[in-house]
C-alpha positions, 0 to 999 in steps of 0.5 A: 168122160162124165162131168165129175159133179160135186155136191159140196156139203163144205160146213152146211153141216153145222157140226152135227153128224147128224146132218151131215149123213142126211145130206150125204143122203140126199147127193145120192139121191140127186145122182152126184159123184162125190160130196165135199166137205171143210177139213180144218183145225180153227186154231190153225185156220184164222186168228182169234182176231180175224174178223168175218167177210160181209157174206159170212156175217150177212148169213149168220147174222152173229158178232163173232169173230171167224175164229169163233164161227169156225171152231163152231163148224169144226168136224173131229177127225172121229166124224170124218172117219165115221163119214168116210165109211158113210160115204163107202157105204153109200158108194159115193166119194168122200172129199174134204178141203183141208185149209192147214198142213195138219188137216192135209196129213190127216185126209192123206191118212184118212185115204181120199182119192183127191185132194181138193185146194180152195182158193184162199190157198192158191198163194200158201207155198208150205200148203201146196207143196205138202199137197203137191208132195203126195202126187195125187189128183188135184182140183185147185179153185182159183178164185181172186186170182190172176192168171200168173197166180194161177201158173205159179201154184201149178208149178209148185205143185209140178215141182213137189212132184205131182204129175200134171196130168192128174191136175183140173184147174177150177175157175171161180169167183170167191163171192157168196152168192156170186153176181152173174156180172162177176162170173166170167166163165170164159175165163175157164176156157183161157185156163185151158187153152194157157195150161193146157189142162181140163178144166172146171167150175165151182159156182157160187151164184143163185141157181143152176143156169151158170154151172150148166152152161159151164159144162156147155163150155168145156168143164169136166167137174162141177162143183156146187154148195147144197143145203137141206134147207137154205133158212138154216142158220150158218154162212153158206146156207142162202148160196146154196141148193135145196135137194130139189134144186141139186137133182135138177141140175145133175140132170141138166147136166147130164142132158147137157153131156148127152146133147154135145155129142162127139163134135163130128159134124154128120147126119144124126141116125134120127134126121137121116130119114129126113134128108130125102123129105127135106131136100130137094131135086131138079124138077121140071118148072112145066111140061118139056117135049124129048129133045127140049134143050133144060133151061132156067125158064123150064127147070126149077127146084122142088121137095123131094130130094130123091132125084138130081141134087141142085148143087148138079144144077149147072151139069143140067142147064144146057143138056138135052132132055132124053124124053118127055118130063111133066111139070113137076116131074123129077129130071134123070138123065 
């Protein structure tokens, strides 16, 4: 199966509809296969007195208090529709995170394929098993968490009924940008082998290179913010890609899948032809009379391999030379 490559638009929106078609413009373009936005209601998301992680303040450069900057953000669930219908139109797949239980009944409604769950919901049991209760695929980030944390979100979601093979557990570092010292991707890997279940990547760091080489290491989706413009204001714009950057890594990442291959370890078609060229066979070291007695003093290896295969070299050594070879000849018997 292709890698699932999500272009996470998440708020970079800034409310406007607007912009928000322009950038499911742009994932077309960039050939992703879904793009993903923030479902939420801010009355139901934070308190009025949640104050703002250092990234989000970094970036927007506003004294507010989250509440403030996520009632900014909100999208109606009039602009959902119309971007749902956008996305059909574009044949790309419309996605959204929700971050409370209303915002879950309304993308169940809405009809996503896919139920996405963030992070910072990994521990919510009333929000899981919501999710878990319509048996649709999931994707659960984990970042902050452990591996206990991470099993026990798994089993709620089990429990309330959502079969496990419609689960891909994400690993990610909630930290906006991420430093490369703090990604640890082979933490994705000890999901996989713990859970038994595919796995993926949500990247927050700079650039293209770690969710490339996640997909070298075993990821089935790849999950990446991207912006029209990363100078725009609001709180995700600096860790994300510009258009540029989006199509780049869709296409590493296809590189990437193309160059894994089946994993069986054979000749390629391309290399076959070469196997004869490269190789090597049991020539004469110099001229050696019929009768002559093969030797390590009259018996050497030498490009091309169409003659005996040295890995023959001690069925040769001793044997009887049928007729006369000249140096360099390739040796029959």
């Amino acid at each position: 199966m292709s890698v699932f490559i999500i272009a996470e638009i998440g708020v970079n929106h800034n409310g406007s509809l607007d912009l928000a078609k322009k950038l499911i413009d742009v994932a077309c373009r960039c050939g992703a296969d879904a793009v993903k936005f923030q479902t939420f209601k801010a009355n139901a998301l934070v308190t009025k007195t949640a104050r703002q992680t250092d990234y989000q303040t970094a970036n927007t450069q506003k004294e507010e208090s989250q509440f403030e900057m996520l009632k900014r953000l909100e999208l109606s669930e009039a602009d959902h529709q119309a971007l749902f219908e956008y996305c059909r139109l574009k044949n790309i797949e419309f996605m959204s995170t929700p971050f409370d239980l209303h915002s879950v009944q309304f993308l169940a409604k809405l009809g996503v394929k896919r139920f996405k769950i963030p992070s910072g919901e990994i521990t919510n049991y009333p929000y899981l098993s919501m999710i878990g209760s319509f048996n649709k695929e999931i994707i659960l980030s984990t970042g902050m968490a452990n591996l206990g944390e991470v099993e026990s979100a798994i089993q709620v979601l089990l429990e309330t009924g959502t079969d496990q093979h419609k689960i891909t557990v994400l690993h990610a570092t909630t930290d906006y940008p991420t430093q490369l010292t703090d990604v640890n991707l082979r933490a994705m890997q000890t999901m996989a082998h713990a859970f038994n279940l595919p796995v993926g990547y949500s990247d927050h760091t700079f650039g293209i290179e770690v969710p490339t080489a996640a997909v070298a290491l075993g990821a089935s989706i790849i999950e990446k913010h991207f912006t029209l413009d990363r100078n725009l204001p609001g709180p995700d714009h600096k860790a994300s890609l510009e258009p540029d950057e989006l199509k780049a890594m869709v296409v590493a990442i296809r590189n990437i899948e193309i160059a894994l291959g089946d994993g069986i370890k054979r000749p390629s078609p391309n290399e076959a032809k070469n196997k004869p060229i490269v190789r090597k066979s049991i020539v004469a070291k110099q001229h050696i009379q019929a009768g002559e007695v093969f030797t390590l003093d009259n018996l050497t290896t030498k490009r091309p391999g169409t003659g005996i295969s040295p890995m023959r070299w001690h069925e040769v050594l001793g044997k009887t030379a049928i007729r006369a070879f000249a140096a360099d000849e390739l040796i029959e018997r």
